[in-house]
N, C-alpha and C positions, 0 to 999 in steps of 0.2 A: 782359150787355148785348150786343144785336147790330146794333143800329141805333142810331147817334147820331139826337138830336132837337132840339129848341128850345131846349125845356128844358135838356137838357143843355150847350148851350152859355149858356144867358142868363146863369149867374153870373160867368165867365169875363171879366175887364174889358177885355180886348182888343177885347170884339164890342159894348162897351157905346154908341156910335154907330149900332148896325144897329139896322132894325126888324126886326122878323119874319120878314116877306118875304126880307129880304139875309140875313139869319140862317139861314134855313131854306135857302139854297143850298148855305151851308158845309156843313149838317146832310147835305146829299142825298148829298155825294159825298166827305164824312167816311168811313172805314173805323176799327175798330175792332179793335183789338189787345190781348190778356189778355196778360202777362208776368211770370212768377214772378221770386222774390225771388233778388236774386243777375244777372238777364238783365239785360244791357250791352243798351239801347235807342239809344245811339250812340256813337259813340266822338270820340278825341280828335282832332286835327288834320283827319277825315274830312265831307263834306257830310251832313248827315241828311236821311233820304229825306221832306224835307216839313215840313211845318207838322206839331210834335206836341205832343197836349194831355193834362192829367192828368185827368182825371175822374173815379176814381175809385182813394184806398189813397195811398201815399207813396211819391216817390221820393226816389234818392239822387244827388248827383253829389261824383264823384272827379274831379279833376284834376290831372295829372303835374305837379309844378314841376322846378327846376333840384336842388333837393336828393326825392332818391328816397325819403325816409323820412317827407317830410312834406305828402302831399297835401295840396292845397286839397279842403274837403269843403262839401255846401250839401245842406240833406231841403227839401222843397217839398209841401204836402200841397194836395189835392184840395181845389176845380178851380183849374186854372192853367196858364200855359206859362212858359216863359224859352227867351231866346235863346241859342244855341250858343255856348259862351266861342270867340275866334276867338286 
């Protein structure tokens, strides 16, 4: 993929109020990011650079607790977002 589209966001329920028209702005100045398995997309306590969405494959999230041996863990499959644990 190298261009986000309409389509690509229309399942996504975050945008499920847009029409087309609104939709297709996110799409214009969306950028698109491949990242293998294993690539930290953001990290803990840090801002993430933006609004980011899954569109396609599975991710994972690790989160540090007070005991070091037992992350908090969550997979989220394609299409979706979540907010940044704060």
């Amino acid at each position: 993929m190298t261009q986000v589209t309409v389509a690509d966001l229309r399942p996504i329920d975050l945008f499920d109020e847009l029409d087309d028209d609104e939709l297709g702005e996110w799409a214009a100045v969306a950028t698109v990011r491949d990242v293998g398995p294993g690539v930290v997309v953001a990290e803990q306590g840090l801002q993430p650079p933006g609004l980011q969405l899954l569109l396609e494959g599975v991710s994972g999230r690790s989160r540090s607790t007070a005991r070091p041996r037992s992350p908090s863990t969550a997979r989220r499959h394609r299409p979706g977002w979540a907010r940044s644990p704060r």
